[in-house]
ZAVO-705348 format. One record per residue (C-alpha): residue in three letters; x, z, y. Coordinates in Angstrom, 3 decimals. Each point is the difference from the previous one (the first is absolute). Layout:
<sites>
ala/X/Z/Y
...
</sites>
This chain:
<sites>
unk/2.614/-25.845/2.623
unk/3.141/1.562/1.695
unk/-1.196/0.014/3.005
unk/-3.191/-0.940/1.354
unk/1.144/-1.959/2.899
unk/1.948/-2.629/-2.414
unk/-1.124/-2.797/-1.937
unk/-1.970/0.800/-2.992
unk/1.646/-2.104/-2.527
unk/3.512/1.336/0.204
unk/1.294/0.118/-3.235
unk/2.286/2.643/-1.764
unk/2.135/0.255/-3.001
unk/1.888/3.234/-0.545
unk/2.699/0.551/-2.920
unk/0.465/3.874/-0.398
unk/3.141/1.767/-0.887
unk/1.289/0.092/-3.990
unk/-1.223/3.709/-0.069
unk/-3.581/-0.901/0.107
unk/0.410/-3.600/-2.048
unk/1.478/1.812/-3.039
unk/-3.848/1.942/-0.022
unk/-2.189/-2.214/-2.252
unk/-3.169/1.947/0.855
unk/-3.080/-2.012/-1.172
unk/-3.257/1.220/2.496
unk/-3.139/0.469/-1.210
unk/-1.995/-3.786/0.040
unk/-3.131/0.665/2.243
unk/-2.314/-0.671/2.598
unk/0.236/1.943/3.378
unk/-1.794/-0.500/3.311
unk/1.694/0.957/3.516
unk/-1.295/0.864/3.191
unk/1.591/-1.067/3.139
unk/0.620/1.661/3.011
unk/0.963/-0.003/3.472
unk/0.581/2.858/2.180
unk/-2.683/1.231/-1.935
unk/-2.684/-2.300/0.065
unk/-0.189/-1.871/-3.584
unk/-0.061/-3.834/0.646
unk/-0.510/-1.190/-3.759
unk/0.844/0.381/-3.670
unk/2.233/-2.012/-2.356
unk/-0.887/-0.289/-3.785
unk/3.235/0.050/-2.143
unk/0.445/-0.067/-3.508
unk/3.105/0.226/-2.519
unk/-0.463/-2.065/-3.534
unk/2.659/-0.422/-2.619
unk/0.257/-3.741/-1.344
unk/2.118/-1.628/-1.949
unk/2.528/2.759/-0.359
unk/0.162/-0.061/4.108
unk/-2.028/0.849/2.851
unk/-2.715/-1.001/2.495
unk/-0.921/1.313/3.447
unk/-3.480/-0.851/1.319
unk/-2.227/0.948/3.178
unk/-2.418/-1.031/2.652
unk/-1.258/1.115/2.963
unk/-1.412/0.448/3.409
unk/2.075/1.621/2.915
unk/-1.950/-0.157/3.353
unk/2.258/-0.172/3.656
unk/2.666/0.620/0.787
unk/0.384/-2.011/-2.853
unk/-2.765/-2.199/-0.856
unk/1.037/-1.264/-3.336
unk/-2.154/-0.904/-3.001
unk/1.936/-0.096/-3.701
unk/-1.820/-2.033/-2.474
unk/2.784/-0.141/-2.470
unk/3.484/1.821/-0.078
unk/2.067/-0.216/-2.977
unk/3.499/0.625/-0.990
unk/1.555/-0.585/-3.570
unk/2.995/1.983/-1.111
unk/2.111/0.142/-3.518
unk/-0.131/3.118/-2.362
unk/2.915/1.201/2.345
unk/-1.532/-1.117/3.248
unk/1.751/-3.030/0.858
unk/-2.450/-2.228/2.341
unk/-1.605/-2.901/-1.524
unk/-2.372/-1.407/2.500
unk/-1.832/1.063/2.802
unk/-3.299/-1.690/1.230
unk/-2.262/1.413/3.012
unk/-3.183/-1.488/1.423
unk/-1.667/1.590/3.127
unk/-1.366/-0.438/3.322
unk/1.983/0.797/3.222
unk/-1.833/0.879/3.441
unk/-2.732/-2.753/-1.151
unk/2.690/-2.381/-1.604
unk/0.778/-0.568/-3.666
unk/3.261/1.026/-1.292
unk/2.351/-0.617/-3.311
unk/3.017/1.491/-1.285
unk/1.765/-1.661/-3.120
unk/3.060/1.547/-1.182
unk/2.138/-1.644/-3.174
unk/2.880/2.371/-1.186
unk/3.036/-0.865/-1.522
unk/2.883/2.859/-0.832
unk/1.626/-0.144/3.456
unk/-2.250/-2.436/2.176
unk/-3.486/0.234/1.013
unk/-2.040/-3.446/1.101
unk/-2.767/1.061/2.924
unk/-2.601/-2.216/1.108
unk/-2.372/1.269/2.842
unk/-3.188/-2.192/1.223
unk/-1.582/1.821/2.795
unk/-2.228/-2.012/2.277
unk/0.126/-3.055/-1.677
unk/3.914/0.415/0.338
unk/2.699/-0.105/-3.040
unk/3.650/1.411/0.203
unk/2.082/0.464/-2.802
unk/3.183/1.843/-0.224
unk/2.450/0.876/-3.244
unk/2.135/2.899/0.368
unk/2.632/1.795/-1.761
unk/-1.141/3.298/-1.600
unk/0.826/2.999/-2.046
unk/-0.496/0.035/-3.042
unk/-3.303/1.973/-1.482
unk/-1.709/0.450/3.891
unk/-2.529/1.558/0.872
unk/-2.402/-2.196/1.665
unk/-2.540/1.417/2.976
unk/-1.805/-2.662/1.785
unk/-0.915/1.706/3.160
unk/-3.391/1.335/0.157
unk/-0.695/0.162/-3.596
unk/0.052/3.189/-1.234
unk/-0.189/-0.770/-3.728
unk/3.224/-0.908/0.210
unk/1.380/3.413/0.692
unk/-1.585/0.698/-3.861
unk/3.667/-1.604/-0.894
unk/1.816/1.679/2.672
unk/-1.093/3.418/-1.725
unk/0.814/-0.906/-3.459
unk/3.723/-1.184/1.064
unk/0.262/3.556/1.813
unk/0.030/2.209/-2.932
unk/3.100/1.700/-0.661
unk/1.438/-1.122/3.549
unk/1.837/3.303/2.243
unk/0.396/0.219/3.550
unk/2.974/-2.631/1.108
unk/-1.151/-2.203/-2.254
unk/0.344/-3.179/1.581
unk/-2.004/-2.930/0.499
unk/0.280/-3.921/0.927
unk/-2.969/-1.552/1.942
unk/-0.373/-3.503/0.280
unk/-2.288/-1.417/3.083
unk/-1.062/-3.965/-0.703
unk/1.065/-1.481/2.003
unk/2.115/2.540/2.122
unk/2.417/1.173/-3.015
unk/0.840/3.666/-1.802
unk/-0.010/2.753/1.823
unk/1.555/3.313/-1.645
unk/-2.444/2.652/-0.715
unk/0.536/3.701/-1.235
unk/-1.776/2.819/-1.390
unk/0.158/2.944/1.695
unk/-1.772/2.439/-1.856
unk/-1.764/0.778/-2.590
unk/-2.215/3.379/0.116
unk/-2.848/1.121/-2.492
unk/-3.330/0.113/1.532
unk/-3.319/1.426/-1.843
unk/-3.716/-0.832/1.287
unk/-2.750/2.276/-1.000
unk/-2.874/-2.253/-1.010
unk/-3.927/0.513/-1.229
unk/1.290/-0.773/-3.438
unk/3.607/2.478/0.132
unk/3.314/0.087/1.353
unk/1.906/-3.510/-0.064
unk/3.961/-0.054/0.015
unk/1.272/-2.652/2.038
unk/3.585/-1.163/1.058
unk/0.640/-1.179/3.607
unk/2.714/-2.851/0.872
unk/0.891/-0.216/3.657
unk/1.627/-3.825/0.653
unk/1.453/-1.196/2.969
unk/0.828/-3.645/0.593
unk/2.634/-0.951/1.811
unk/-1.335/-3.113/2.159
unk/1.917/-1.312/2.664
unk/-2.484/1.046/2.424
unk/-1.639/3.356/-0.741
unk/0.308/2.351/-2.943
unk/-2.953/-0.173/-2.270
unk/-0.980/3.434/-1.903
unk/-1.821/-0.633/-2.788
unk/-1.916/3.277/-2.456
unk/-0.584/-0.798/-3.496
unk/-2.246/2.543/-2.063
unk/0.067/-0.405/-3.486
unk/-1.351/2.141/-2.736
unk/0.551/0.725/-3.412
unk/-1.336/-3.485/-1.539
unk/3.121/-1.414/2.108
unk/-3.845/-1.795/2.132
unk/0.325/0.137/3.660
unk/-2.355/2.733/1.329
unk/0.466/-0.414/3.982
unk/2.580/-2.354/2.489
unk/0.222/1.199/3.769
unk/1.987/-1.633/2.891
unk/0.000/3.215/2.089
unk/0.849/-2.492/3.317
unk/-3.105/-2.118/-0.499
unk/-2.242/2.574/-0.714
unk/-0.477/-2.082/-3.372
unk/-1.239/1.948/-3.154
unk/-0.900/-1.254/-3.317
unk/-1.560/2.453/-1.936
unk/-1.548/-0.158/-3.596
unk/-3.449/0.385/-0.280
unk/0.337/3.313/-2.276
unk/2.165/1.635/2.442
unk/-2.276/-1.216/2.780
unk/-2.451/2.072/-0.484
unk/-1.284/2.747/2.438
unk/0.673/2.524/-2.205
unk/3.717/-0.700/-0.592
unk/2.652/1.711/1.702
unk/3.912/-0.756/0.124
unk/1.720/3.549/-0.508
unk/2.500/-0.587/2.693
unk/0.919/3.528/0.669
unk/-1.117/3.342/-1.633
unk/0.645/2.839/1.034
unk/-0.356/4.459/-1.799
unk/-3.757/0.811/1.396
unk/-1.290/-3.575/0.631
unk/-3.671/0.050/-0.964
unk/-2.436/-3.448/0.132
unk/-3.008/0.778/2.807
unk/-3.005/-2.033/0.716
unk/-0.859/0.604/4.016
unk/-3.705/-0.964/1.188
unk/0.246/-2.384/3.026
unk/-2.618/-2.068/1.697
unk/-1.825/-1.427/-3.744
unk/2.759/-0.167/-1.795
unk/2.944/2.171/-1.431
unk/3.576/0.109/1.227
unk/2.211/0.673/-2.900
unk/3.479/1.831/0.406
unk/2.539/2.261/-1.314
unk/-0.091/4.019/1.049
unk/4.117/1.633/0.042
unk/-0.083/3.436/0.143
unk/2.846/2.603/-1.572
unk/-1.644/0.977/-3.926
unk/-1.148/2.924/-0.151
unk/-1.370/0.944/3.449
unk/-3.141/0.859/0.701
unk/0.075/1.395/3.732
unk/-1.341/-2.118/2.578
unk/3.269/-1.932/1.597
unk/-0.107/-2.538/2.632
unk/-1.292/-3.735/-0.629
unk/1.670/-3.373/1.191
unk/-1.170/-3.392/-0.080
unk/2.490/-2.756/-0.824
unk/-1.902/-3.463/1.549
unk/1.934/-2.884/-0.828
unk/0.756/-3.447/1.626
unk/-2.871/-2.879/-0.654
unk/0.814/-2.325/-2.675
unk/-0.741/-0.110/-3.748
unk/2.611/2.506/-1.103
unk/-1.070/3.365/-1.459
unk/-0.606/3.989/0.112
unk/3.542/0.243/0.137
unk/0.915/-2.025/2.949
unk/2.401/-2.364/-3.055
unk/1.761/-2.175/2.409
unk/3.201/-2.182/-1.696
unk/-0.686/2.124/-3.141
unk/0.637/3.330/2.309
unk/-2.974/2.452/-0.220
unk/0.160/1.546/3.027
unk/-2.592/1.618/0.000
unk/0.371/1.601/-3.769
unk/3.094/0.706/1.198
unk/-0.924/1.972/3.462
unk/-2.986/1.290/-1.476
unk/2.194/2.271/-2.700
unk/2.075/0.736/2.946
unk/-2.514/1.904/2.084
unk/-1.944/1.459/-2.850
unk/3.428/1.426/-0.711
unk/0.217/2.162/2.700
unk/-3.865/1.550/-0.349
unk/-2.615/-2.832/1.094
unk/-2.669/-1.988/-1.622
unk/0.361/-3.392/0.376
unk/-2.155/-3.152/-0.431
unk/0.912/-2.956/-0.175
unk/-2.967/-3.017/-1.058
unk/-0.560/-3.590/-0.174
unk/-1.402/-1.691/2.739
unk/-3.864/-1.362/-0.551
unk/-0.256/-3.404/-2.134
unk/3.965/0.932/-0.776
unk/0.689/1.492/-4.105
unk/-2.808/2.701/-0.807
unk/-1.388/0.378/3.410
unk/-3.285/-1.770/0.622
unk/-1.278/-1.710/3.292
unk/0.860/-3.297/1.128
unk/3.118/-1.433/1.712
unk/-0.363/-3.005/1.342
unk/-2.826/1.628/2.134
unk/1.738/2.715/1.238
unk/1.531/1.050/3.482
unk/2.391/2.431/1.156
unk/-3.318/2.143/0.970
unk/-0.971/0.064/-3.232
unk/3.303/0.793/-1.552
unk/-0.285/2.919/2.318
unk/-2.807/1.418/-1.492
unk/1.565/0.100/-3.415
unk/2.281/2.282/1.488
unk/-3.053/1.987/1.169
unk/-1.009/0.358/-3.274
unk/2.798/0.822/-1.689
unk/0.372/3.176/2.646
unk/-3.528/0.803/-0.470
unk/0.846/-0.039/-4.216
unk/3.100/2.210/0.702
unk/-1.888/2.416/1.837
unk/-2.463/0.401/-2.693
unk/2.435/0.843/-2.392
unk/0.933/3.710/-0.827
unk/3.510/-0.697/-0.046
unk/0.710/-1.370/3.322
unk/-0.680/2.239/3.239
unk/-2.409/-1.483/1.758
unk/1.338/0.259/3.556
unk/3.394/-1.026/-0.756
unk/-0.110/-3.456/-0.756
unk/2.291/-2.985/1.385
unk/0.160/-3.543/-0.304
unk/3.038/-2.384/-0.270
unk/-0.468/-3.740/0.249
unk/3.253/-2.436/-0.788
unk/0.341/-3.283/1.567
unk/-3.218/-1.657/1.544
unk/-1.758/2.642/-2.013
unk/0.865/1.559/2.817
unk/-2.420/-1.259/1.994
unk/-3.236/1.032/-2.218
unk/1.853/3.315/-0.103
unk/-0.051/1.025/3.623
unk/-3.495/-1.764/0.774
unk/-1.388/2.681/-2.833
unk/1.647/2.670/1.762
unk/-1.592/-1.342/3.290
unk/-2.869/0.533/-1.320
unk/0.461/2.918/-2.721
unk/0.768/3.844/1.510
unk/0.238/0.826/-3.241
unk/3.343/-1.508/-0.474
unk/2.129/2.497/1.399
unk/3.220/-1.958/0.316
unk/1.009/-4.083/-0.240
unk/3.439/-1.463/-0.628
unk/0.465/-3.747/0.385
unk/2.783/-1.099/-2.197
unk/1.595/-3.052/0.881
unk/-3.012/-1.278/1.789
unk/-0.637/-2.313/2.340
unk/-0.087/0.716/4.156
unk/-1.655/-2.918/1.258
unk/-3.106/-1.777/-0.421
unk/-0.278/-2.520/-3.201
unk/0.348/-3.322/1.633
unk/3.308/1.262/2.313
unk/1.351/1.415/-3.272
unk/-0.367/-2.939/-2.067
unk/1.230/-2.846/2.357
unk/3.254/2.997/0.254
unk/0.290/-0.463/-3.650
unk/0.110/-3.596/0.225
unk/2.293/-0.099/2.650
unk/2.331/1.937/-2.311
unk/-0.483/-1.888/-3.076
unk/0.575/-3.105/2.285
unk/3.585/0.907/1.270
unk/1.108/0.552/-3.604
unk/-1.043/-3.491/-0.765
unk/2.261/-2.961/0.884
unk/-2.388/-2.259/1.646
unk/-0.216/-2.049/2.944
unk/-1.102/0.809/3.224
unk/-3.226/-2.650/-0.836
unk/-1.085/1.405/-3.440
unk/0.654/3.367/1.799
unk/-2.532/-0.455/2.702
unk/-1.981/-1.922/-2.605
unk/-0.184/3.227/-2.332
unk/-0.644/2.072/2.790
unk/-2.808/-2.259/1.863
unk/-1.870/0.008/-3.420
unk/0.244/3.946/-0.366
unk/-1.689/-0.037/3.491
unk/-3.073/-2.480/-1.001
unk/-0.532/2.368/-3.344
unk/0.100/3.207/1.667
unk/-2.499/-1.262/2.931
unk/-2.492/-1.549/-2.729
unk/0.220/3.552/-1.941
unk/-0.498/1.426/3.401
unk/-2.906/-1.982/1.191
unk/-1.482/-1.906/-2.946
unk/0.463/-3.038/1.734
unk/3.075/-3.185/-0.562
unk/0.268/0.306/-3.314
unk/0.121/-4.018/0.083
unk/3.735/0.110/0.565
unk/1.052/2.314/-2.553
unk/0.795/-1.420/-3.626
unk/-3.039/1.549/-1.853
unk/2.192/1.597/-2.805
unk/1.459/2.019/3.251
unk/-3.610/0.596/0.932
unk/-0.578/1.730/-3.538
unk/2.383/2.222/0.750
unk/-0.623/1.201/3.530
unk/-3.613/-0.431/0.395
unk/-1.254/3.427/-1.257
unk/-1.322/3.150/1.555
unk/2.802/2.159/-1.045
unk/2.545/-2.740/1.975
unk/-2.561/0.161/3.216
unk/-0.244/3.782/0.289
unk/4.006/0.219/-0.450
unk/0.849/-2.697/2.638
unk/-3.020/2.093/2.375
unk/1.242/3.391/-0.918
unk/2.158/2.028/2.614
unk/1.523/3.054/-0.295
unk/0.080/0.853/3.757
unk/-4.193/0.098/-0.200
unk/-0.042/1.836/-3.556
unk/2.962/2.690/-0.226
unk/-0.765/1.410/3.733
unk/-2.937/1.262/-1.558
unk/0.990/1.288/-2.930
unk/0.649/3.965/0.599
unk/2.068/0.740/-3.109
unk/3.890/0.912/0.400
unk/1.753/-3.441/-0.783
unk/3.526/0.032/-1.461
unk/1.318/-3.699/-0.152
unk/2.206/-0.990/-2.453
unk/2.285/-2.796/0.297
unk/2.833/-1.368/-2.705
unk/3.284/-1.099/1.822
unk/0.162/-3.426/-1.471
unk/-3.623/-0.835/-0.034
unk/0.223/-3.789/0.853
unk/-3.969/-0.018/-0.729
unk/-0.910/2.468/2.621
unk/2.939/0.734/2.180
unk/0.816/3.156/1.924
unk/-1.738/-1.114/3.540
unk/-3.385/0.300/-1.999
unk/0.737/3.538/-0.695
unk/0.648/0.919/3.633
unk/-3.380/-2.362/1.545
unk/-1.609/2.407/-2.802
unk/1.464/3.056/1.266
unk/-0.220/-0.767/3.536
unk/-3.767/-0.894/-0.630
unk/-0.450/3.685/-1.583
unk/1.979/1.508/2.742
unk/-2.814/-1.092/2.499
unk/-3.017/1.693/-1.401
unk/-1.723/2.388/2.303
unk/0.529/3.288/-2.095
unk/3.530/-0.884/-0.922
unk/0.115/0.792/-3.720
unk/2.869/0.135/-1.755
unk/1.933/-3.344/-0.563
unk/3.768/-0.489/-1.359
unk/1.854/-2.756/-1.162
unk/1.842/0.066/-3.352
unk/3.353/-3.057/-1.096
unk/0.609/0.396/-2.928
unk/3.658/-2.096/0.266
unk/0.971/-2.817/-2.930
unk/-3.777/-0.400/-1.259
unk/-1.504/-3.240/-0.129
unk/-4.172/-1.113/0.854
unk/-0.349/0.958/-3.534
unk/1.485/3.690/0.106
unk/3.393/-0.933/-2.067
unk/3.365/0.044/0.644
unk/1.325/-3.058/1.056
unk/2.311/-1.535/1.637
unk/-1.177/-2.754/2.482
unk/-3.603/1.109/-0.181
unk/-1.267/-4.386/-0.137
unk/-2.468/-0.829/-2.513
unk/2.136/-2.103/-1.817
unk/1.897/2.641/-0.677
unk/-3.247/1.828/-1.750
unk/0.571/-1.900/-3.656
unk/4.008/0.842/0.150
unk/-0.796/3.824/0.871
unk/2.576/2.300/-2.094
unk/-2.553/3.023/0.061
unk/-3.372/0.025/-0.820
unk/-0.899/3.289/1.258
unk/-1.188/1.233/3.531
unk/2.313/1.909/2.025
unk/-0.624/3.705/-0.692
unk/0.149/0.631/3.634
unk/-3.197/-1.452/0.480
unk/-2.249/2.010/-1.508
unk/2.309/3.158/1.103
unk/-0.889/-1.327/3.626
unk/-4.089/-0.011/-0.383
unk/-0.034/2.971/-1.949
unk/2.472/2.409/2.638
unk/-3.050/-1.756/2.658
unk/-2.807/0.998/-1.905
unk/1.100/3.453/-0.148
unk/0.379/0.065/3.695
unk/-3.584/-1.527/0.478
unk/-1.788/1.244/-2.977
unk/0.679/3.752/0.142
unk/-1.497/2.415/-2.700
unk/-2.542/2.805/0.929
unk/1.443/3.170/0.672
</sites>
């Protein structure tokens, strides 16, 4: 599970640091089902439950996860001691069509594995740490355990990992922040673990939620796109408070049959109509708040402007948190007509001046952003904040070509990785050759939201937009580099009536507005600050004054 391009049974064992052994916490025994999810798009549930026997433990849970995994658990159980040392572990499943077993035996120090996959048997004994955490890759019950050995544990605390048949691997916990979700049924307190393990090829960060039962509540791995979330805290209604901010106020916002939901930031107190912007965020699963590696951006930039006298929305995307509407159905068109109707609820509002209303979309957000403007003369001004400059399919074999040089491959898996990139994006593109793409690739890339991206151009969108575009661009963005700023700006710079266009750097800011210091995304889960450079919002706002200017 730590990575969905490696083999699914990949067993761990981790031994955490004295600080957290020396807290005997019992959890709360239980049943609990999880949803799973990828980018998204839930692919299956797990069943777990936690029973007390014999003065010790037992783990248990089934499931059904559809591609990219494709793995059916009939029967997952672990056995631990009153204080959590690992008796035995035995798994039964099916594999991509193929049954699948796992038995573990435990001693103090040494674990015996035997795997059968395929009608094949390998066995392995290793030397262990004493009292491990065991979490068979892919099972999610296991990380029940994992949350019960993390109470008491502080950031640094550190952790051993052991990969069957690879070895240990050192781990460490980076942080440990409180979170709280507002649910149907009240407010629920929850503390959030960020791991990274140390393997030899790739850091793997690793979020642990766990609430006050010491029960794990929800596990991301923010480079997968994997979430597992609890069914309680699944629910449409529940919201992670990420960010809050003096004057934030919940709003429901009609859209085409359903109801966007967001979060309105205006300085308490006023009542005077003040200008309105629209914060439109990146696609993906993440929230109102833009929370990206546990960084709210846009809480964050949202308190920022409001600050300095605007009303600001900022809302979850349809069939994302409170909003309704579906996702997997939707296109960039569509996402632009959210931002249509989140203008048109602005301008309804007695608080907001009607005519002096802009529109800021972050990272391919971007792109939604400036085809509502397009399209929208009631947007009166558009910034594009660290957005993209060429058309989807350009940009994304750019990004691979990046991630590619950073990788120490050969010049055959190179071309291999890249050859394969070119078969997805032309099925996506056409509908046709999906044959020679893996299908759990397929899953992933063969939606309408991927299609309209790879299709969508700036140069046929922005030249028709007639709004005053600043572009915004962070100086060590290694997501969206600085050449997409100036295609953006030169793009702008072409329209027939010449509006207004400017180009902001903002120096030492990385893709996700924070101080940094090589601006890479592995730097992301090492980041020192977790707060947007101030000169950010200081930027749009000295623009919007420029572009929005008050009635005399």
């Amino acid at each position: 599970m730590l990575s969905l391009r490696h083999s699914t049974f990949l067993l761990l064992a981790a031994t955490i640091g004295s600080a957290a052994l020396l807290a005997q916490v019992a959890p709360e025994p239980g049943e609990a089902t999880f949803l799973v999810f990828v980018r998204g798009n839930q692919v299956g549930l797990e069943r777990v439950a936690l029973t007390r026997s014999g003065g010790g433990w037992i783990f248990k849970g089934s499931g059904r996860l559809a591609a990219p995994f494709d793995l059916t658990v009939r029967n997952y159980e672990l056995k631990c001691t009153a204080d959590w040392q690992p008796i035995d572990l035995v798994v039964a499943a099916t594999f991509k069509g193929k049954p699948t077993s796992v038995a573990s035996s435990f001693g103090l120090t040494t674990v015996i594995n035997e795997i059968s996959q395929g009608g094949q048997t390998s066995a392995k004994t290793d030397e262990i740490s004493a009292r491990t955490i065991v979490l068979p890759g892919n099972f999610f019950a296991a990380y029940e355990a994992l949350a019960v050995r993390l109470a008491g544990a502080t950031t640094d605390t550190s952790l051993r990992v052991y990969l069957v048949p690879q070895g240990e691997v050192p781990g460490q916990i980076r942080r440990v922040t409180e979170q709280t979700i507002q649910t149907p049924g009240g407010a629920l307190a929850l503390k959030r673990y960020s791991i990274t393990l140390h393997r030899p090829d790739t850091p793997i960060e690793v979020e642990v939620w766990v609430d006050a039962r010491q029960r794990l509540a929800r596990l991301e791995l923010p480079a997968s796109g994997l979430t597992v979330s609890r069914q309680d805290i699944s629910s449409v209604m529940a919201r992670t408070e990420t960010s809050r901010n003096p004057g934030d106020e919940p709003v429901m916002m009609p859209a085409d049959g359903f109801s966007l939901a967001g979060t309105l930031t205006k300085q308490p107190g006023v009542s005077s109509p003040l200008p309105g912007v629209v914060l439109v965020g990146a696609f993906g699963g993440q929230d109102r708040d833009e929370s990206l590696w546990q960084i709210p951006i846009f809480g964050q930039l949202a308190g920022a402007i409001a600050n300095r006298g605007f009303v600001v929305v900022r809302y979850d995307k349809r069939g994302v948190g409170q909003s309704g509407g579906r996702q997997e159905a939707a296109t960039i068109a569509d996402y632009a007509d959210d931002v249509r109707a989140v203008v048109r609820y602005l301008r309804g509002r007695k608080d907001v001046d009607r005519d002096r209303i802009a529109v800021v979309g972050y990272g391919d957000g971007g792109f939604p952003a400036m085809l509502a403007a397009s399209r929208d003369g009631r947007i009166r001004s558009l910034v594009l904040l660290a957005s993209i400059g060429t058309n989807g399919t350009a940009y994304t074999l750019e990004r691979q070509r990046r991630e590619l040089e950073r990788l120490n491959l050969s010049e055959v898996d190179r071309q291999e990785r890249i050859d394969l990139q070119k078969k997805i994006l032309t099925a996506a593109s056409t509908g046709s050759g999906w044959g020679d793409v893996p299908p759990e690739l397929r899953a992933q890339a063969d939606t309408p939201w991927f299609r309209s991206f790879l299709g969508f151009d700036p140069a046929r969108v922005l030249t028709k937009a007639g709004q005053p575009v600043l572009i915004v661009s962070a100086g060590l963005d290694a997501d969206v580099p600085a050449e997409h700023a100036e295609r953006l700006a030169e793009l702008a710079r072409g329209r027939k009536k010449s509006p207004p266009v400017e180009i902001a750097r903002v120096a030492g800011i990385n893709h996700l507005l924070v101080p940094a210091k090589t601006g890479q995304p592995d730097e992301y889960s090492q980041l020192a600050e977790q707060k947007i450079g101030p000169e950010v919002a200081t930027t749009i706002v000295e623009w919007l004054a420029k572009t929005l200017p008050e009635k005399k």
